[in-house]
N, C-alpha and C positions, 0 to 999 in steps of 0.2 A: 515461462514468462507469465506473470501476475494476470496478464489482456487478456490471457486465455481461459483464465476462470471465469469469465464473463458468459453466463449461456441464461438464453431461450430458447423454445420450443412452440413455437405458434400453434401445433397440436395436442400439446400438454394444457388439459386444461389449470393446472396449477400455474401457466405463464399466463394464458390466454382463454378465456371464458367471455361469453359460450362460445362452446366451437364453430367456426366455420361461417360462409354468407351466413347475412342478417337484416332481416328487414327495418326499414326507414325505421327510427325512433328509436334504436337498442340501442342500451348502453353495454359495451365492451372494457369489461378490467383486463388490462399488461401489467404483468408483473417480471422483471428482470432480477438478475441476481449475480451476483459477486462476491468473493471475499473480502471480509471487513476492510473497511478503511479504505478502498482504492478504488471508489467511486466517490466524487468530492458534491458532483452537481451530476444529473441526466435529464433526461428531456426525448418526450417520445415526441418524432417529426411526423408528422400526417398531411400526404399532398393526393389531389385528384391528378388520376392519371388520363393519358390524351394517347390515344392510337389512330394516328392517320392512316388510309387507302390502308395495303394488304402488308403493317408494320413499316411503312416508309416510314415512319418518326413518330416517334416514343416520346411523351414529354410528359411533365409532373407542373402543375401550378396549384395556385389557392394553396399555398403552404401555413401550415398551421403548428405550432412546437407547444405539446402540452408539460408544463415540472411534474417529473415522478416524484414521489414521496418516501422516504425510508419508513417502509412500512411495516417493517421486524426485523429480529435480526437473533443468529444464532451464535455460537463459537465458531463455526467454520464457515458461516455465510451470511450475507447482508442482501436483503429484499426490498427492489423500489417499483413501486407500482402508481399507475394513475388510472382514471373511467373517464373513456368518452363517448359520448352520445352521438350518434350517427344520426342527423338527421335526413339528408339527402340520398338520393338514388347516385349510387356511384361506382366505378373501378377503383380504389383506393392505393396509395404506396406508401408503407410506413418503415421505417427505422427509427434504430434510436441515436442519439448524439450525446456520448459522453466523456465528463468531464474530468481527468484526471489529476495528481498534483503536479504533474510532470507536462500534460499533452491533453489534446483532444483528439478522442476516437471515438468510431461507429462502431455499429450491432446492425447489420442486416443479412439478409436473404443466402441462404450459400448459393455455391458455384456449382452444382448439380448440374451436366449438361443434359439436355433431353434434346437436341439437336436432329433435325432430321434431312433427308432432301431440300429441302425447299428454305428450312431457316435454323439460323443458329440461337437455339435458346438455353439462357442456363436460371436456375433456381426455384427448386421447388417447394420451399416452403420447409415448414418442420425447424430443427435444428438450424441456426447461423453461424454465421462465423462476424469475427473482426476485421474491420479493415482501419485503416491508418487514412486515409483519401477518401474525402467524403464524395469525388466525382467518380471514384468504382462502385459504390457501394448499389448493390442489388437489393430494391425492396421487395420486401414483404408483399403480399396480397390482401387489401380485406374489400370483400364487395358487401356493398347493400342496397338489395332487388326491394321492388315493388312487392307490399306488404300482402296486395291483390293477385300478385301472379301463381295462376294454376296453370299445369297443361292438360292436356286431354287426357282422362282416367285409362280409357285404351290403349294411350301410346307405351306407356310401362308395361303394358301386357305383352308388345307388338314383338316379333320376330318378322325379321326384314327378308325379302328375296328380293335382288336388287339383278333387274334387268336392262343389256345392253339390248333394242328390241331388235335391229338389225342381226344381230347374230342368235337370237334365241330359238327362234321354230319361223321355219318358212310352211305356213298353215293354207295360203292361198298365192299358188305360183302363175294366176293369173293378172298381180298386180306387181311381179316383178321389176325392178327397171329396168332396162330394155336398151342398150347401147346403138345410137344411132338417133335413140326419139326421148331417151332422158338425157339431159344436159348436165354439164358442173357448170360452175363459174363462167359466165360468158359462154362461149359455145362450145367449152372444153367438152368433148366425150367421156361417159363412166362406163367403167367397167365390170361388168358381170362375171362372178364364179359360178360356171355350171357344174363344177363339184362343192356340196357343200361343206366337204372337210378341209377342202386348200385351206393353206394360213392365209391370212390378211396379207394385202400386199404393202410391201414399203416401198415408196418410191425410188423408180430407175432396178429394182430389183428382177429379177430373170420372168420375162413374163409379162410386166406391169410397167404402167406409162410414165413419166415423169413425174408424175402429179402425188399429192399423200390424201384421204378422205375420199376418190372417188370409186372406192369398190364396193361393190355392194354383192350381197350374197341372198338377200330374199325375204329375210325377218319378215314378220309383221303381227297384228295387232290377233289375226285370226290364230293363228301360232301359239300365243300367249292363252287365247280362249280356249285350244285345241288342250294345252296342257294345266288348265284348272284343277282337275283332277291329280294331275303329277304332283301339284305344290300343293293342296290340301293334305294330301299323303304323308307329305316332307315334314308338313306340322308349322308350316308359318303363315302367319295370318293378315301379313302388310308388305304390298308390294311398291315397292319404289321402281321408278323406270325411268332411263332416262329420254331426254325428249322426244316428243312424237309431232311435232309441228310440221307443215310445211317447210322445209329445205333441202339445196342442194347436194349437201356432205352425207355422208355415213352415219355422221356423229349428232348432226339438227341441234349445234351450238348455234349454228347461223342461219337463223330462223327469217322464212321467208314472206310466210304469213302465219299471226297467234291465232287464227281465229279458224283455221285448218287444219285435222287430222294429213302428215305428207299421205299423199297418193299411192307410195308404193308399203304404206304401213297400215292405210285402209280408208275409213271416212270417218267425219264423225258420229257417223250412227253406230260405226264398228263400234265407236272406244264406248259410245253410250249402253250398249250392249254387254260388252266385257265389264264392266265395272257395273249391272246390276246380275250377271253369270257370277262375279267376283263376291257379289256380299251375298247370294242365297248361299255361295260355301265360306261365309265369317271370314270374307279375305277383302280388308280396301284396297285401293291402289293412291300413291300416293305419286303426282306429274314434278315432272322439271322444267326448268326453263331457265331463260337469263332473260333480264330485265335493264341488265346492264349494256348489253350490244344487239345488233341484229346483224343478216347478213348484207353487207354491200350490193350483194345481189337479192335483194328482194325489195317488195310493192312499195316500200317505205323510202327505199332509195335507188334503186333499179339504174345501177352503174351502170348494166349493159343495155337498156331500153328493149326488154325483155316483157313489160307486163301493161295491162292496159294502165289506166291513170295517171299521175304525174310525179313520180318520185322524186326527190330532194336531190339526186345526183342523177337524174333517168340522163342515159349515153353520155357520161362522165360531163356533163355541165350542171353547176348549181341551178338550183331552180327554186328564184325566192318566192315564186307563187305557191309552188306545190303545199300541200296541206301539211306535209311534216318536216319544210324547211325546217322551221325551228327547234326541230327537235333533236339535230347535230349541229356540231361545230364545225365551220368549214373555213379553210382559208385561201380565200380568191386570186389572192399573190402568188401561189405556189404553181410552178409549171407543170408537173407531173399528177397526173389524175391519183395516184396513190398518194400522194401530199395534200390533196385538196381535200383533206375530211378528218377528224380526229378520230382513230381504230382506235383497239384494242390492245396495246401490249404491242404493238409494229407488226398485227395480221391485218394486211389489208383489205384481208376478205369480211371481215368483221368491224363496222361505223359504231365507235359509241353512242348512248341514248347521252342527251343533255337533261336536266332535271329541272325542267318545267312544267308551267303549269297543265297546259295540253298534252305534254307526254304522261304526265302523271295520271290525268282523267282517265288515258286510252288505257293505261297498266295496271290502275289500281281503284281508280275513284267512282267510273261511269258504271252503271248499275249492266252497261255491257262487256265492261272494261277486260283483259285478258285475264286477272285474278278472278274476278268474279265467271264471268261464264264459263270457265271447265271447273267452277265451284258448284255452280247451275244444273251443271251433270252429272254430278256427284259424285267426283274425285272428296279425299278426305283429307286432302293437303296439299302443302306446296314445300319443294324443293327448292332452294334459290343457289344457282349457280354465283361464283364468283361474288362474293358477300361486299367483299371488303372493298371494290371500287365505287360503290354507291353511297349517298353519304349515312350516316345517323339518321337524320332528321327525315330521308325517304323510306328506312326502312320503319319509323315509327307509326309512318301515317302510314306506309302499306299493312302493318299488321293491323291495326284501329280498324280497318277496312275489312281487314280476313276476318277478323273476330265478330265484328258487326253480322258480316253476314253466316257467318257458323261457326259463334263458338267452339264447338268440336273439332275445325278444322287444325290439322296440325303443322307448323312454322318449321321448315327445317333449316337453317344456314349452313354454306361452305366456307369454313376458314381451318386454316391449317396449323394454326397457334391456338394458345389461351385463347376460349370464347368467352371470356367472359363479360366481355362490354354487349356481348350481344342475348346476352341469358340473363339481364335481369331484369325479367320482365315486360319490358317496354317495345323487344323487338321481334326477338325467336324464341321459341318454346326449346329447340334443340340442337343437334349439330350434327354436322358428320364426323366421327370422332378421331379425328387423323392420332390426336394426341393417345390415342390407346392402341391402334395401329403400329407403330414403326416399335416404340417399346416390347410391347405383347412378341412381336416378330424376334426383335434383338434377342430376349427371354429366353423364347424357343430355340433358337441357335447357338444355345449356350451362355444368353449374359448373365449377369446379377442380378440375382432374385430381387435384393434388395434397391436397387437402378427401377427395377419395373415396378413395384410396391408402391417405389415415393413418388413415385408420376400419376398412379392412382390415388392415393392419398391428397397429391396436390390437387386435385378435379374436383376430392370430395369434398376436400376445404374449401374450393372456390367458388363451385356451383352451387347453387340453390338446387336444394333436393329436386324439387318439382322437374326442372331441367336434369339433374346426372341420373335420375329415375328413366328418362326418354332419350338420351342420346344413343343414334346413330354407330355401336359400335362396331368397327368394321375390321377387314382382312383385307382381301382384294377389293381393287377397285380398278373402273374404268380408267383411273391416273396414276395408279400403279403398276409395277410387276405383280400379277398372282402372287400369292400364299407360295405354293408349290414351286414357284421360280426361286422367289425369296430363300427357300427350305432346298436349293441345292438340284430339283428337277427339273431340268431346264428344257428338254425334248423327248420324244417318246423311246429313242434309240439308248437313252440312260442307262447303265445297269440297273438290277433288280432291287440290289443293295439300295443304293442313292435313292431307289424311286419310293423304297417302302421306309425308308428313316424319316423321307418327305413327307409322308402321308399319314407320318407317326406324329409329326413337328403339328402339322396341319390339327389333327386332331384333339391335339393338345391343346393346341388353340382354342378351340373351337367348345370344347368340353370348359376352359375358364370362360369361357362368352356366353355361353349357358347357364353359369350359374353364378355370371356378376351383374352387379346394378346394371341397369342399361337397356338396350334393345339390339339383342345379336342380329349381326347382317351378314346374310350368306351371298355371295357374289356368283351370277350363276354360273353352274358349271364346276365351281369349288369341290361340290359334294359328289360328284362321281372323276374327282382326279384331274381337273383341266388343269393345263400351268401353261404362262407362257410370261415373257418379258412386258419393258415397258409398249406402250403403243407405237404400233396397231397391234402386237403380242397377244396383250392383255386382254384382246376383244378381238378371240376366236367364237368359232361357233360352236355351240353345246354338241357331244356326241351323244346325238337320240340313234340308239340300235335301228332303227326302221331308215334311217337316213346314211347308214353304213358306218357308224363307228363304234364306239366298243366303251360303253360307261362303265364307271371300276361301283357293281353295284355292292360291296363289301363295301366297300367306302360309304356309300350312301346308306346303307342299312347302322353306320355309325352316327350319321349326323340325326337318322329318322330315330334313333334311343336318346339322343340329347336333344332335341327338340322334343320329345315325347315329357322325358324327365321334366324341362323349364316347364311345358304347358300343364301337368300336372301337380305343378308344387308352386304354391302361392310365396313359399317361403324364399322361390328362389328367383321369384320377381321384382317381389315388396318389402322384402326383409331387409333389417338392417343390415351393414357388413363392416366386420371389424378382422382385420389381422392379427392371429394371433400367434404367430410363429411363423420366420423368417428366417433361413439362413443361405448360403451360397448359391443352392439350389430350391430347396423344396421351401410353398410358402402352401400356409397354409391358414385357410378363411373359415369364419362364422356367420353364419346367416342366421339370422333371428325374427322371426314373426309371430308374436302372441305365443303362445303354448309350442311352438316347432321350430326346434334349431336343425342347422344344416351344417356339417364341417364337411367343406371339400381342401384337397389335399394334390398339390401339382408337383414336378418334379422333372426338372430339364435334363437330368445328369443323363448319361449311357448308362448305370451302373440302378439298378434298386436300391433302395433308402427306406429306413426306418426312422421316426424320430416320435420323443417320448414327449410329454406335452403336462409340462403344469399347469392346472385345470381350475387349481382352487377358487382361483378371483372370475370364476363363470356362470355358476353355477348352472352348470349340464345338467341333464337326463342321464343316466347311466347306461342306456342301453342307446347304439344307433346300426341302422342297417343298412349295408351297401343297398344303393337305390339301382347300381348298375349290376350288379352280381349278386346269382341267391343264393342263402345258403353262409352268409358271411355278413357277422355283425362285429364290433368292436364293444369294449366296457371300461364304463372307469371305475377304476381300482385304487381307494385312498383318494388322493388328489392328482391322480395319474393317468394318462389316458396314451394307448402307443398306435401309432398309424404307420401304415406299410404303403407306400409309392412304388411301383413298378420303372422301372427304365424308360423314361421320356413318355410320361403319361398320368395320369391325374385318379382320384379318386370320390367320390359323392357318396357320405353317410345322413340320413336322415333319423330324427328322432320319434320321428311315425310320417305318414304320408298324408297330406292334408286333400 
């Protein structure tokens, strides 16, 4: 069919120049193409795109339709192109609409799905397809960030250790919680493990009470200080942790008070302490929190009338006096105290913030506000839980605010789709990279090299370097299954088989996150073998030897040479990266900075692989040397260059060592 010969390539710069995000004021040439005569008229569509809360609704307006021009034309092909100048900051959607003697059709986005738990996405960019129905048609991406947006020159350097604190080291078992004298929720009792290898409990399971988040095993801040030394070692130099406030749960999503270290995680002179213990060994620490709810039980609305002062909900009546009335939504018609408040997502343990002016001061504006004073003590950033339910306009003015007071400080967001309304510029510096996450995974277990390639390729087109330079790229996570669940490990009684294929997957992993753009994130416990499911699974406690469990330190002495590798090769921080050979299995990357390329070399299959490499359009170095094994360099021969991939595992050649 004639429709078919219709192609672009939004990564060809021969469609689309320059490549990729573009700052305010560029002008951008499309070029499409077709065989002669069966393009009558075209017209490139250009609309601002509009993403409400966490993808509730997608919408396109300020539609704009530029005429392409027949702007060459060959024996077997006809080229129509137009330039548009970008002036605004924006999430862009473009297609084309064309005109033929027959019909009108589109040219947009393929149908690529990168789909994961949480949302179904499809289209990444690059090649498109045709559609007949201009209400399927999938667009394009083009953003254009703020011409001013830099992120912190550190954060590109940064390798993440991302601490659950609760489960990490119980360092001081004098501030345990204490069943009987710490409370959950109203006057609910928690439950203490006095062994610290139990699993987490899941509710009504053999053992454990009704309830989910009330067990606690001893974590705390002294724990983290005790093991400074362990994670200097490991070679990562930026700690992310999740919340440490004041609250009830396990978890200190549902923060009780911002302006407290919780009690059974230390004080705040502990964490003032740990974070300057943290920078004399070249390590920040980088807090969490949410901005977006607190807990129903705490000082702010004190459901159970639990705290001195007067909370907005204290013993489940409104209270229009209280100082932080205004700053939920409450509805006085409703009979059940769990209806009288606007939550979160239907946890009634959890009150939305409303986004006023006085909750704004207390969060972000007041020079004592909870942004700024754990700025005060020199955290190097901020994590922001749950991105997508606050609106645009509060995350602008809360970075205005970060930046004000430390530039250096670095922006993280959570969202679990395309960030990109939130990287240009104006909001976050970074993300948590879900979207490299679930692919990288699928990869590993056997998918299409080429599946996981064009979901990175779509990130590098979307993001502004300065952003896919610092993002958050991750494995496990606290809202995940483990890596090693993921990879088929599911408990310790596994066969040997199952558990060492895992650990093979794992490091495969692990070895492409070392030596791709980004900021690799080890989730703790990853590196000496932990696995466990979704939560509470996923948020066991580290097996420290001294504590009676049994760390896989073969395991760890692999991540301590790829951490080694990233921290001494500049080229495999800052370097460019370009694909240069893709096939089923093995994909293999260039890394380029100034005078020092890097070609690393991955390979999902069970089977060893060889594959030969036309080189001419690179111009290499001729000589490169495995960076992970001595004794063994590669050469190129003509225009020829051949790599050898081991069975589910990767390879790193350097052209000298910077």
């Amino acid at each position: 069919m004639k429709f078919n010969s219709v192609q672009f390539d939004s990564r060809d710069i021969k469609c689309k120049t320059p490549f990729g995000a573009q700052v305010q004021g560029t002008k951008i040439k499309f070029t499409l193409s077709a065989v002669p005569k069966m393009i009558i008229k075209a017209r490139l569509v250009v609309e601002i795109q509009k993403i409400v809360g966490n993808l509730d609704k997608v919408s396109y307006y300020d539609t704009i339709k530029y005429p392409l021009m027949k702007s060459e034309a060959d024996a077997d092909r006809e080229y129509w192109s137009c330039t548009v100048k970008f002036n605004n900051m924006n999430v862009y959607g473009y297609y084309f609409e064309l005109v033929t003697d027959t019909t009108t059709i589109y040219y947009g986005n393929n149908e690529q799905n990168f789909s994961h738990s949480v949302f179904d996405l499809k289209g990444t960019n690059g090649l498109g397809k045709i559609y007949t129905r201009k209400d399927k048609v999938i667009r394009y991406t083009q953003n254009i960030y703020d011409s001013e947006f830099k992120t912190p020159e550190w954060a590109k350097d940064a390798i993440y250790y991302y601490i659950f604190p609760e489960r990490f080291k119980n360092g001081d078992k004098s501030n345990d919680p204490k069943p009987g004298i710490r409370k959950f929720y109203g006057n609910q009792d928690v439950e203490f493990h006095k062994n610290w290898l139990d699993r987490p409990y899941t509710a009504g399971a053999e053992g454990a009470d009704n309830v989910n988040g009330n067990d606690f095993f001893g974590g705390d801040l002294e724990g983290i200080r005790q093991k400074l030394g362990y994670l200097k070692e490991l070679g990562i130099n930026t700690l992310y942790i999740n919340p440490i406030f004041q609250a009830v749960s396990n978890h200190k999503y549902d923060t009780t008070d911002y302006m407290k270290v919780d009690e059974a995680f230390g004080s705040n002179e502990e964490l003032k302490n740990l974070i300057e213990e943290a920078r004399e060994k070249g390590i920040r620490i980088i807090l969490d929190t949410s901005l977006n709810h607190c807990g129903a039980d705490s000082i702010y609305m004190d459901r159970y009338g639990k705290y001195e002062g007067k909370g907005a909900f204290k013993g489940e009546k409104i209270q229009k006096d209280s100082p932080y009335y205004s700053w939920f939504s409450f509805n006085k018609e409703a009979d059940k105290p769990d209806d009288k408040y606007e939550n979160w997502l239907g946890a009634t343990s959890l009150a939305k913030f409303a986004e006023v002016d006085s909750y704004k001061d207390f969060a972000y504006r007041d020079e004592n506000s909870v942004t700024k004073f754990w700025l005060n003590f020199g955290i190097a950033g901020w994590r922001m839980d749950v991105t997508p339910w606050k609106s645009d306009i509060f995350w602008k003015e809360w970075r205005r605010e970060v930046k004000l007071k430390n530039p250096e400080a670095l922006t993280i967001c959570e969202t679990w789709f395309d960030c990109s309304k939130y990287l240009l510029g104006d909001k976050f510096d970074s993300a948590m990279n879900y979207l490299f996450r679930y692919p990288i995974m699928e990869y590993a277990n056997g998918g299409e090299a080429a599946d996981f390639v064009n979901i990175l390729e779509m990130q590098r087109e979307n993001y502004p370097e300065e952003a896919l330079y610092a993002l958050m790229n991750l494995l496990s996570t606290h809202d995940t299954a483990r890596a090693l669940f993921e990879f088929g490990y599911r408990e310790a009684g596994d066969n040997k088989e199952t558990i060492e294929l895992a650990k093979k997957k794992l490091l495969l992993c692990a070895l492409f996150q070392m030596t791709y753009v980004g900021a690799p994130t080890i989730y703790y416990g990853d590196e000496v073998g932990v696995t466990g499911g979704e939560d509470p699974g996923n948020r066991a406690t580290f097996p420290w030897e001294e504590d009676g469990g049994k760390p896989d330190y073969s395991l760890l002495n692999e991540f301590k040479k790829l951490t080694k590798l990233r921290n001494e090769n500049r080229v495999l921080r800052r370097g460019s990266v370009e694909f240069i050979y893709v096939d089923k299995n093995v994909i293999v990357m260039l890394r380029r900075l100034d005078s020092t390329c890097a070609l690393i070399a991955v390979n999902n299959s069970k089977d060893n692989k060889s594959v030969e490499l036309n080189v001419s359009n690179y111009k290499l170095p001729n000589i490169f040397k495995n960076a992970l094994k001595d004794h063994d360099s590669i050469e190129v021969c003509g225009n020829s260059l051949g790599i050898k991939v081991g069975a589910i595992s990767g390879v790193v050649y350097l052209s000298c060592i910077d």
